[in-house]
Structure formats: structure tokens, C-alpha cells
mmCIF file of the N, C-alpha and C atoms, coordinates in Angstrom:
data_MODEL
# 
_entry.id   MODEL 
# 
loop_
_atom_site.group_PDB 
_atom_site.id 
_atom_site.type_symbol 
_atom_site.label_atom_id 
_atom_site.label_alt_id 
_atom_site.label_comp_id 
_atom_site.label_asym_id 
_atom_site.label_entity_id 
_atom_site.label_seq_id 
_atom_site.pdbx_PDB_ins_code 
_atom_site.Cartn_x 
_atom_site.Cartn_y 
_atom_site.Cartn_z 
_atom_site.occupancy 
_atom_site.B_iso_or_equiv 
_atom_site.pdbx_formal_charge 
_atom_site.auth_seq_id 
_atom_site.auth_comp_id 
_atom_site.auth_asym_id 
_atom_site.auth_atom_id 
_atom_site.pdbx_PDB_model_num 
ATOM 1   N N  . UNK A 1 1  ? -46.560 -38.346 -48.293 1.00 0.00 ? 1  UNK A N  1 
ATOM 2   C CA . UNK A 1 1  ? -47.206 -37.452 -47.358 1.00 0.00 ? 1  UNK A CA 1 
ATOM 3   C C  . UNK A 1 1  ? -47.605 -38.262 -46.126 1.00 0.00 ? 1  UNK A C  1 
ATOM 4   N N  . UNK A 1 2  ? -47.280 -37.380 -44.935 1.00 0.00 ? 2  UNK A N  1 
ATOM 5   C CA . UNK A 1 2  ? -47.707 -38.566 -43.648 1.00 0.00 ? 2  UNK A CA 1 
ATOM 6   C C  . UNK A 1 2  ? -48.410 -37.713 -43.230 1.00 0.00 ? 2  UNK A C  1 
ATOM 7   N N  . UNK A 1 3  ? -49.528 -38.344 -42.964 1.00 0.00 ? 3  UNK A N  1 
ATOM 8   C CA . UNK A 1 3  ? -51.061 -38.645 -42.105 1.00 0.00 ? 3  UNK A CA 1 
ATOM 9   C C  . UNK A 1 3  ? -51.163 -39.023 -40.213 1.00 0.00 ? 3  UNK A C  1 
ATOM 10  N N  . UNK A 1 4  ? -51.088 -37.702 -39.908 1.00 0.00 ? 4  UNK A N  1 
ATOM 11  C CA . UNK A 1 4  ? -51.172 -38.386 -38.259 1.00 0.00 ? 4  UNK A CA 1 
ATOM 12  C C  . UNK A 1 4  ? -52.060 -38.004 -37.581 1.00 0.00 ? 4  UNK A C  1 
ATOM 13  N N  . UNK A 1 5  ? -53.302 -38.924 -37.094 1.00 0.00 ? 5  UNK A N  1 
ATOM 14  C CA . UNK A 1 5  ? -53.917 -39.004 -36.836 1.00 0.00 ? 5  UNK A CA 1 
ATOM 15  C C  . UNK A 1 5  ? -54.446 -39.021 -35.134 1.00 0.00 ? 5  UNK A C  1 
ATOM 16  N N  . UNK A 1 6  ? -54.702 -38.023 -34.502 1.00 0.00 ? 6  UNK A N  1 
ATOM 17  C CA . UNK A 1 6  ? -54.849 -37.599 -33.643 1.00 0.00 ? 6  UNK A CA 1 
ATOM 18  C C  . UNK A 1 6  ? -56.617 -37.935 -32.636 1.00 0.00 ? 6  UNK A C  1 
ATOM 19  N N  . UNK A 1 7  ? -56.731 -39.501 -31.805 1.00 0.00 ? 7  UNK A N  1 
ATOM 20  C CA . UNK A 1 7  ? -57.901 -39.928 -31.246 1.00 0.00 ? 7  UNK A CA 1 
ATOM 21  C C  . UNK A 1 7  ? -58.572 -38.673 -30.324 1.00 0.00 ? 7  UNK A C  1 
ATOM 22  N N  . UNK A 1 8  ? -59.647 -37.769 -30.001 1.00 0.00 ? 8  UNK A N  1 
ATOM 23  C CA . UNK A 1 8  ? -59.220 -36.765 -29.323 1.00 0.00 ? 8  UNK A CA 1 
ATOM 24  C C  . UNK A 1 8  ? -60.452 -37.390 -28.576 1.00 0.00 ? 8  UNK A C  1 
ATOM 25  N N  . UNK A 1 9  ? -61.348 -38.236 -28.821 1.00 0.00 ? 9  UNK A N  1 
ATOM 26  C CA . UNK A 1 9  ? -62.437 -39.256 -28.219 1.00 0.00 ? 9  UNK A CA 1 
ATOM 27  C C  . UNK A 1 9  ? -61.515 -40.087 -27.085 1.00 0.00 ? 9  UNK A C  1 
ATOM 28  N N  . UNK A 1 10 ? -60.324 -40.392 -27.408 1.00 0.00 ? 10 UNK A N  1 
ATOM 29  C CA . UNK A 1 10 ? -59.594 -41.552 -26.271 1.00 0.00 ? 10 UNK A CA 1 
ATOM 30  C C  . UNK A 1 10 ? -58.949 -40.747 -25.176 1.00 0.00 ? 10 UNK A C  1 
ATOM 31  N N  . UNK A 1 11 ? -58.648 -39.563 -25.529 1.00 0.00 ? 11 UNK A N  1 
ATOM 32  C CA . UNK A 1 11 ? -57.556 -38.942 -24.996 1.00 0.00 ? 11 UNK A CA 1 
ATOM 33  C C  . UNK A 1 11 ? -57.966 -37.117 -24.665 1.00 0.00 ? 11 UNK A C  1 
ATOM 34  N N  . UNK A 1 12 ? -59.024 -37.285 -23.032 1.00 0.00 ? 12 UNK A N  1 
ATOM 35  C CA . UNK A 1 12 ? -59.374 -36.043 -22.938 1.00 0.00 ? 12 UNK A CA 1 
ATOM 36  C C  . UNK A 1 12 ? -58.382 -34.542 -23.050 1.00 0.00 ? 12 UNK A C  1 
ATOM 37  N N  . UNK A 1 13 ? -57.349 -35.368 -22.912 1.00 0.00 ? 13 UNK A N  1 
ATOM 38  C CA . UNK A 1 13 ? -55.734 -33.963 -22.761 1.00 0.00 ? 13 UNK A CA 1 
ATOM 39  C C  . UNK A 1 13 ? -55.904 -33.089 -24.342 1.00 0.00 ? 13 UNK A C  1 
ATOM 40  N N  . UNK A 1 14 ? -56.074 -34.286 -25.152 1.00 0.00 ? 14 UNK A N  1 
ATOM 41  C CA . UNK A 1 14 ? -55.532 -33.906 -26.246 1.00 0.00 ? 14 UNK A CA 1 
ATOM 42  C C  . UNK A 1 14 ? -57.109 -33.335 -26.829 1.00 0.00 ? 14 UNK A C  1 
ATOM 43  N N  . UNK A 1 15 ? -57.910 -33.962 -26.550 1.00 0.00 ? 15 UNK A N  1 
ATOM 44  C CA . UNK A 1 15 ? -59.306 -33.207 -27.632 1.00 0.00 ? 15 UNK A CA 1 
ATOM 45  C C  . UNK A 1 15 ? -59.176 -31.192 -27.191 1.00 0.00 ? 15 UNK A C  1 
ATOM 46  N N  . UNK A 1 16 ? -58.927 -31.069 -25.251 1.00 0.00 ? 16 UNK A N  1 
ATOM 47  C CA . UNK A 1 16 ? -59.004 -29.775 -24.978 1.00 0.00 ? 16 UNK A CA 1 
ATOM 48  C C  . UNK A 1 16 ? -57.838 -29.031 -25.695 1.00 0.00 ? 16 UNK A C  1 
ATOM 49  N N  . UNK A 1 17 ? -56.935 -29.837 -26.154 1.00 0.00 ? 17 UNK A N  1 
ATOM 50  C CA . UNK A 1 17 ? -55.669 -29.201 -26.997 1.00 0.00 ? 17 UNK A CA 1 
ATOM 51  C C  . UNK A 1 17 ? -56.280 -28.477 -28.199 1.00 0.00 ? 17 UNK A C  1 
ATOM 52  N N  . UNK A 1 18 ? -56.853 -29.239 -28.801 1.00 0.00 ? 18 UNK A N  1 
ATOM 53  C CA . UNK A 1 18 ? -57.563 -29.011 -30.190 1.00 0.00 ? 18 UNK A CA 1 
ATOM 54  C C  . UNK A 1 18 ? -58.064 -28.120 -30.189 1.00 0.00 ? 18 UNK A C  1 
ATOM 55  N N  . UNK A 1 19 ? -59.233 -27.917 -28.989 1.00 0.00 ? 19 UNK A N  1 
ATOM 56  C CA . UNK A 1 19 ? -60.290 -26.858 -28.812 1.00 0.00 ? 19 UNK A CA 1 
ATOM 57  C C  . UNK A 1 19 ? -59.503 -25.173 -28.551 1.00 0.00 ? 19 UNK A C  1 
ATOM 58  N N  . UNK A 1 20 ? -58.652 -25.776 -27.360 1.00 0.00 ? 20 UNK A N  1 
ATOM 59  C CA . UNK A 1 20 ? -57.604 -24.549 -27.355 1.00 0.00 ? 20 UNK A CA 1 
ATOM 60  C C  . UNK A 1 20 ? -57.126 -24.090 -29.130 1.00 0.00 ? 20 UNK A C  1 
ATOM 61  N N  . UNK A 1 21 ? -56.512 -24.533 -29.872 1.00 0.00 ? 21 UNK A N  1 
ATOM 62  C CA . UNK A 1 21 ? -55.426 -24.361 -31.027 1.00 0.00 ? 21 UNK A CA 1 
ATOM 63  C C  . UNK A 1 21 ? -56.919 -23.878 -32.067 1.00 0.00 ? 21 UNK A C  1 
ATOM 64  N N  . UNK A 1 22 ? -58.116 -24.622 -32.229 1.00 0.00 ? 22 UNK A N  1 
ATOM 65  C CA . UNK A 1 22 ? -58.801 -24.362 -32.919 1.00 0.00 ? 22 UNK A CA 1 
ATOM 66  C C  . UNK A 1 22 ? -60.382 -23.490 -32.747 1.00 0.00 ? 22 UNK A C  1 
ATOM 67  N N  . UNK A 1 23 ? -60.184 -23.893 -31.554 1.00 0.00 ? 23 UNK A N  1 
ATOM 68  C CA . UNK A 1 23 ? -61.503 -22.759 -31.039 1.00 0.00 ? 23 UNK A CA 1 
ATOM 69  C C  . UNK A 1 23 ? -63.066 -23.700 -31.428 1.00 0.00 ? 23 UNK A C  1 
ATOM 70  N N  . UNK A 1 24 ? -62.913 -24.835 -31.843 1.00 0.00 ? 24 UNK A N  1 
ATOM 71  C CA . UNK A 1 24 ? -64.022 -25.556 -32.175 1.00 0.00 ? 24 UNK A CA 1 
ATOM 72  C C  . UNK A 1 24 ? -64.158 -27.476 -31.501 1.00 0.00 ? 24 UNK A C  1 
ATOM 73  N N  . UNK A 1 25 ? -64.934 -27.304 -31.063 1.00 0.00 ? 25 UNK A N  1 
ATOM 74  C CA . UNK A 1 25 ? -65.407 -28.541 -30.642 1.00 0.00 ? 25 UNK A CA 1 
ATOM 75  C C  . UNK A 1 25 ? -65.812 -29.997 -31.700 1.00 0.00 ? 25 UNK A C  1 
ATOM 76  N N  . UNK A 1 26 ? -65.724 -29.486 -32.824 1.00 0.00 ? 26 UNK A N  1 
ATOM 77  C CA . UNK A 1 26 ? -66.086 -31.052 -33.430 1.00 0.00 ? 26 UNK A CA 1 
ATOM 78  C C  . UNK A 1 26 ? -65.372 -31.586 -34.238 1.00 0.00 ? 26 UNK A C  1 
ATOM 79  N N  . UNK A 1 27 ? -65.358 -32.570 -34.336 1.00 0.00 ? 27 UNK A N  1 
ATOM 80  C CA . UNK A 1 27 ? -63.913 -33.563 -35.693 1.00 0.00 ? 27 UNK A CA 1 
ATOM 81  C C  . UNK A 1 27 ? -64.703 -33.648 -37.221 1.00 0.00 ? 27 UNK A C  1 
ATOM 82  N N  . UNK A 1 28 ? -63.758 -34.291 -37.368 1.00 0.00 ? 28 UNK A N  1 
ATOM 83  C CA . UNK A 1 28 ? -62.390 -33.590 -37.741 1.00 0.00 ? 28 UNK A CA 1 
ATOM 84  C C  . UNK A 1 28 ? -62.302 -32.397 -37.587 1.00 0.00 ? 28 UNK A C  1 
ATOM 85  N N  . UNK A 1 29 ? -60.960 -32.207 -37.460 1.00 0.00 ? 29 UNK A N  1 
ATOM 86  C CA . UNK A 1 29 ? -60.383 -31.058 -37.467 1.00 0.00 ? 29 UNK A CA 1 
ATOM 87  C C  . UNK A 1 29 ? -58.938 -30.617 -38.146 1.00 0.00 ? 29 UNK A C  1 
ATOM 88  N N  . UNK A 1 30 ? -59.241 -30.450 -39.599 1.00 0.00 ? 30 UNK A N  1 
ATOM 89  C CA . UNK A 1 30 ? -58.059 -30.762 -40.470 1.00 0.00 ? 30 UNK A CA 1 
ATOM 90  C C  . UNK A 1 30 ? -56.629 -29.801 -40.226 1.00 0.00 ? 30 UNK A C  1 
ATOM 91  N N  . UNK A 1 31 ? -55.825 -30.137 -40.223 1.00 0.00 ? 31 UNK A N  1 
ATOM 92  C CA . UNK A 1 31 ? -54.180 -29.340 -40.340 1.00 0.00 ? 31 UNK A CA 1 
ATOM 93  C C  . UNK A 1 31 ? -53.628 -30.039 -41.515 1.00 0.00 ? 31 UNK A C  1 
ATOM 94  N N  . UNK A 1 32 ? -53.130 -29.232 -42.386 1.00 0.00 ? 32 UNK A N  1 
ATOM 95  C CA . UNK A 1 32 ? -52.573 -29.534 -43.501 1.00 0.00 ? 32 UNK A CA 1 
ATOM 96  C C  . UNK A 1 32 ? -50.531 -28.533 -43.296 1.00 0.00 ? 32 UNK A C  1 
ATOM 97  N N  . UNK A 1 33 ? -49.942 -29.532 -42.315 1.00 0.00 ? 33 UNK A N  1 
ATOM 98  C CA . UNK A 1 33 ? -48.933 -28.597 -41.716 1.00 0.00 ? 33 UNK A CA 1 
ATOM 99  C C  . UNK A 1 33 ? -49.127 -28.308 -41.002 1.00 0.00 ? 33 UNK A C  1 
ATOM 100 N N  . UNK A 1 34 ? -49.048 -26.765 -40.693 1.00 0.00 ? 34 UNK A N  1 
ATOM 101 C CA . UNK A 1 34 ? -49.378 -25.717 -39.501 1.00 0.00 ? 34 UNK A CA 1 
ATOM 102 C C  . UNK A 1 34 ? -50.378 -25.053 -39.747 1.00 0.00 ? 34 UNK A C  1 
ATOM 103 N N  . UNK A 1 35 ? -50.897 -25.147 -40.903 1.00 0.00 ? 35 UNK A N  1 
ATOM 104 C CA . UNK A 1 35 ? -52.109 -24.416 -41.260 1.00 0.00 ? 35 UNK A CA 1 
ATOM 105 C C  . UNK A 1 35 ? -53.519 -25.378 -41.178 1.00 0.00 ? 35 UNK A C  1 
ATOM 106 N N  . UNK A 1 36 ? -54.251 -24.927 -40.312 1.00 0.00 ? 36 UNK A N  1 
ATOM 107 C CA . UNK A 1 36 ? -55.835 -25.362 -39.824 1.00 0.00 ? 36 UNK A CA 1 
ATOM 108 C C  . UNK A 1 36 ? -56.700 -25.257 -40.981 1.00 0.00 ? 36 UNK A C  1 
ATOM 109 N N  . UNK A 1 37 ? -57.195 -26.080 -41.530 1.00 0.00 ? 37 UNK A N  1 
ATOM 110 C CA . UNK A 1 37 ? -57.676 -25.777 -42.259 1.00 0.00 ? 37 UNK A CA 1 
ATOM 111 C C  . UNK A 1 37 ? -59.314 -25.783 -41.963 1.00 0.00 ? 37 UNK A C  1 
ATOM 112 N N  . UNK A 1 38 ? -59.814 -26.659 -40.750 1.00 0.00 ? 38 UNK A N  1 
ATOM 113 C CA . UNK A 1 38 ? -61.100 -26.658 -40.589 1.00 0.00 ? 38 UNK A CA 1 
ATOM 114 C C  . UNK A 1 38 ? -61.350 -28.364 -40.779 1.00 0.00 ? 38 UNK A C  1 
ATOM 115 N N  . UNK A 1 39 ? -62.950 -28.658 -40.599 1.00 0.00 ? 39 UNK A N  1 
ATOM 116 C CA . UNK A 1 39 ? -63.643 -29.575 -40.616 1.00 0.00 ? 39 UNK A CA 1 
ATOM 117 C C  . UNK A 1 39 ? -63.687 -30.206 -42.240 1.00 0.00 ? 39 UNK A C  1 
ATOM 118 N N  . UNK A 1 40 ? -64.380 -30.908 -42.252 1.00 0.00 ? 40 UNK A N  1 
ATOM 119 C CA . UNK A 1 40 ? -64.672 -31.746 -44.126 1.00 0.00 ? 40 UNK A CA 1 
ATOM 120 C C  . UNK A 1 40 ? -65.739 -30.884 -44.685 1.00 0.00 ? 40 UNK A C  1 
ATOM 121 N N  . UNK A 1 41 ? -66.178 -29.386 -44.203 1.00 0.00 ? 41 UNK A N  1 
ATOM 122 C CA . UNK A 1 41 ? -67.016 -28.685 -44.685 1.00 0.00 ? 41 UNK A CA 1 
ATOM 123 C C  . UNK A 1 41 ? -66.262 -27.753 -45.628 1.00 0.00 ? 41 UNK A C  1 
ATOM 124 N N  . UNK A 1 42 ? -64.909 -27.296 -44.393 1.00 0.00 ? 42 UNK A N  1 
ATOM 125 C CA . UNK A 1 42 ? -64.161 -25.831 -44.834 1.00 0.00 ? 42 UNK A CA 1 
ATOM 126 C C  . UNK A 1 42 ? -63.002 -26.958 -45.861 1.00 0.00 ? 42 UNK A C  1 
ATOM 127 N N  . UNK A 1 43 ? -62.903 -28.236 -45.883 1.00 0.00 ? 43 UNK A N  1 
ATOM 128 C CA . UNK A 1 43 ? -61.545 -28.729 -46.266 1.00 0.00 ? 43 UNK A CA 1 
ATOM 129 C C  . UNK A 1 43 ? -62.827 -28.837 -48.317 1.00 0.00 ? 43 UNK A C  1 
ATOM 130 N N  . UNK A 1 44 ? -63.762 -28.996 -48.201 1.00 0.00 ? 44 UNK A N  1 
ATOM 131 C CA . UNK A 1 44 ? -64.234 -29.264 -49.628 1.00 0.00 ? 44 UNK A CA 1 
ATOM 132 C C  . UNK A 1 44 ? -64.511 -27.706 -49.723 1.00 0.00 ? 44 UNK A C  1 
ATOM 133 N N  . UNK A 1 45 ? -64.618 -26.615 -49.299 1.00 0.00 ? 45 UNK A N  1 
ATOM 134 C CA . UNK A 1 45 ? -64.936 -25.192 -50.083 1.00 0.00 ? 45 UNK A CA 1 
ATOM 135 C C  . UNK A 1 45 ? -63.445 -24.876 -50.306 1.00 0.00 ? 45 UNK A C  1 
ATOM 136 N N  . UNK A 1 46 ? -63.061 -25.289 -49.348 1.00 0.00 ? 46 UNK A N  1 
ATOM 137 C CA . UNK A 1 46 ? -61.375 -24.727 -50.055 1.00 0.00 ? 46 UNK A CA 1 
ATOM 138 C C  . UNK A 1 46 ? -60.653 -25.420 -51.397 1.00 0.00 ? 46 UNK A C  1 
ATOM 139 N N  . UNK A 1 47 ? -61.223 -26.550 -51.422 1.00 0.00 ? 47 UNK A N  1 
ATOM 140 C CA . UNK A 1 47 ? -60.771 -27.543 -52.804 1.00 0.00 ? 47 UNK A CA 1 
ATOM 141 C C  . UNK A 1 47 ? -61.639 -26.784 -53.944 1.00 0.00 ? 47 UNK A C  1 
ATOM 142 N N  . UNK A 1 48 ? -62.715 -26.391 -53.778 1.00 0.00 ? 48 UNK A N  1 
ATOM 143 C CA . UNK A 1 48 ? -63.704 -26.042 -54.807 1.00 0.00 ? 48 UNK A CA 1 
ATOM 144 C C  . UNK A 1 48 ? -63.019 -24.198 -55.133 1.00 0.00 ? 48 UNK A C  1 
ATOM 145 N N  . UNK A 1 49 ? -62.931 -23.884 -54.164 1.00 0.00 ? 49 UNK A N  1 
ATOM 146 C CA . UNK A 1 49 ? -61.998 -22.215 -54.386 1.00 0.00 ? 49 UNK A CA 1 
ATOM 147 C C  . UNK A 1 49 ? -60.779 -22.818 -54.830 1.00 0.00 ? 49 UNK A C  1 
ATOM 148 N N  . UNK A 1 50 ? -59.903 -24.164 -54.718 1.00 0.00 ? 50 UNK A N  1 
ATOM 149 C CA . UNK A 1 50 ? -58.978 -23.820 -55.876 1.00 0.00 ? 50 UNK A CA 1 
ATOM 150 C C  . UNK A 1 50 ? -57.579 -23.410 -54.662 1.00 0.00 ? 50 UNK A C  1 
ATOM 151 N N  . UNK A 1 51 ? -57.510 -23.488 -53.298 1.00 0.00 ? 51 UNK A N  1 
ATOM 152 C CA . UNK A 1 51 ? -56.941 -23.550 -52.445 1.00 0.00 ? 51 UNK A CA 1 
ATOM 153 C C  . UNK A 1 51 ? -55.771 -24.827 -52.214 1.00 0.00 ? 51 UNK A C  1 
ATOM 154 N N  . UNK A 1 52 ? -56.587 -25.799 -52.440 1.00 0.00 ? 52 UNK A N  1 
ATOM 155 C CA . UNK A 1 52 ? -56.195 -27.393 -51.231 1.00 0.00 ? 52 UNK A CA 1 
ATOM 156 C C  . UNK A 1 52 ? -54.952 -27.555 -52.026 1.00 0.00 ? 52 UNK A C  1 
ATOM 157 N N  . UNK A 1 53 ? -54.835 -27.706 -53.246 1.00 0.00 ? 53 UNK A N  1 
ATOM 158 C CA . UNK A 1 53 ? -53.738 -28.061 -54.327 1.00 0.00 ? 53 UNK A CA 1 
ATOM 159 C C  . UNK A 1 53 ? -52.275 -27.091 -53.861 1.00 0.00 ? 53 UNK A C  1 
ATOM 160 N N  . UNK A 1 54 ? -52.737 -25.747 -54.076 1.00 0.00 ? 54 UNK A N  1 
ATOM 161 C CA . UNK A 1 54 ? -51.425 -25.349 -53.516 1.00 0.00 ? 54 UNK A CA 1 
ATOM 162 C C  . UNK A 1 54 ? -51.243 -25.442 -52.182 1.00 0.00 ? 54 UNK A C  1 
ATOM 163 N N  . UNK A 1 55 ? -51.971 -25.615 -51.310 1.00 0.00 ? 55 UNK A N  1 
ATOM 164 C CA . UNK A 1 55 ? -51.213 -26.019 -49.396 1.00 0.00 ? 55 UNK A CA 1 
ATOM 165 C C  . UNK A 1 55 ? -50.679 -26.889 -49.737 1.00 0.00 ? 55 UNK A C  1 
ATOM 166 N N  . UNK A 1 56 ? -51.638 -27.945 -50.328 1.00 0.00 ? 56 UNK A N  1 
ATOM 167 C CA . UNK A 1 56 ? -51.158 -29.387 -50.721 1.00 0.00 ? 56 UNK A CA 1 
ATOM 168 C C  . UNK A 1 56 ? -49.331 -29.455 -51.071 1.00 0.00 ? 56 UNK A C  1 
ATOM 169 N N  . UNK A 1 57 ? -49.556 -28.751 -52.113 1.00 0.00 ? 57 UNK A N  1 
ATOM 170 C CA . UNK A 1 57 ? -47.378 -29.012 -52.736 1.00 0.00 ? 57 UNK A CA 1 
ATOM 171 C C  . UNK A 1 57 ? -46.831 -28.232 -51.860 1.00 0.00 ? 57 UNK A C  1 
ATOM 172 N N  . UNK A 1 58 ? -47.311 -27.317 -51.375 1.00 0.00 ? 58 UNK A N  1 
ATOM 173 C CA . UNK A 1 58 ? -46.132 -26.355 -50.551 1.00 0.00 ? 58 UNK A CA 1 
ATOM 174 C C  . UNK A 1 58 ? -46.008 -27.541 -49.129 1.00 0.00 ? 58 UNK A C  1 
ATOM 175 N N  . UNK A 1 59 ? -46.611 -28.774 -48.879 1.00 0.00 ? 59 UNK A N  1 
ATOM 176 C CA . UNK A 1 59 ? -45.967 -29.807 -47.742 1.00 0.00 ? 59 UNK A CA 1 
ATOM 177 C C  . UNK A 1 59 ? -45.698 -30.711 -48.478 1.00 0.00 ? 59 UNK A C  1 
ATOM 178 N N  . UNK A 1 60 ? -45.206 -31.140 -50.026 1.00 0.00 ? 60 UNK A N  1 
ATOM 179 C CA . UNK A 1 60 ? -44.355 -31.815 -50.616 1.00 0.00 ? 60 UNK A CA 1 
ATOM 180 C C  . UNK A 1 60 ? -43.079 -32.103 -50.023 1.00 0.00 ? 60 UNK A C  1 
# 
């Protein structure tokens, strides 16, 4: 699985990208694929609902 990691602190172009695509101002800001999944708040309720596992294999 590759991990790409996006500085949005170094690189003002790209943080307003984020904000555009996600509508939220703070980091993380997880994509698992094409699907947004949110911050380390929405990425642990979705593991605990039983979610993360299947996004997870369907980008196997």
C-alpha cells in the first residue's frame, strides 16, 4: 500500500486544494483512494463501525 503524503503547511497551493476537495481546514486529512475519509477523529469511528477494513481491501 503506498502512502503519499501531502505538506499542505509548505505549500500554500496545495493546503487551499484540500480545503476546496474537503471543505475543512485542519490535518490530517485522510483519503483512503478517492474516498475522504476525514481527520484521525472520523478515520478511528469508522474503524470502530467496522468500515476502515473493507475501504482498506477494496485499495488492495
Amino acid at each position: 500500500m503506498q502512502i503519499d503524503e501531502i505538506r499542505v503547511d509548505l505549500d500554500p497551493a496545495q493546503r487551499q486544494t484540500m480545503m476546496d476537495i474537503t471543505g475543512r481546514r485542519t490535518v490530517p486529512q485522510i483519503f483512503i483512494g478517492d474516498t475522504h475519509v476525514g481527520g484521525h477523529d472520523d478515520l478511528v469511528a469508522l474503524d470502530q463501525r467496522g468500515g476502515l477494513d473493507p475501504l482498506l481491501a477494496g485499495q488492495a
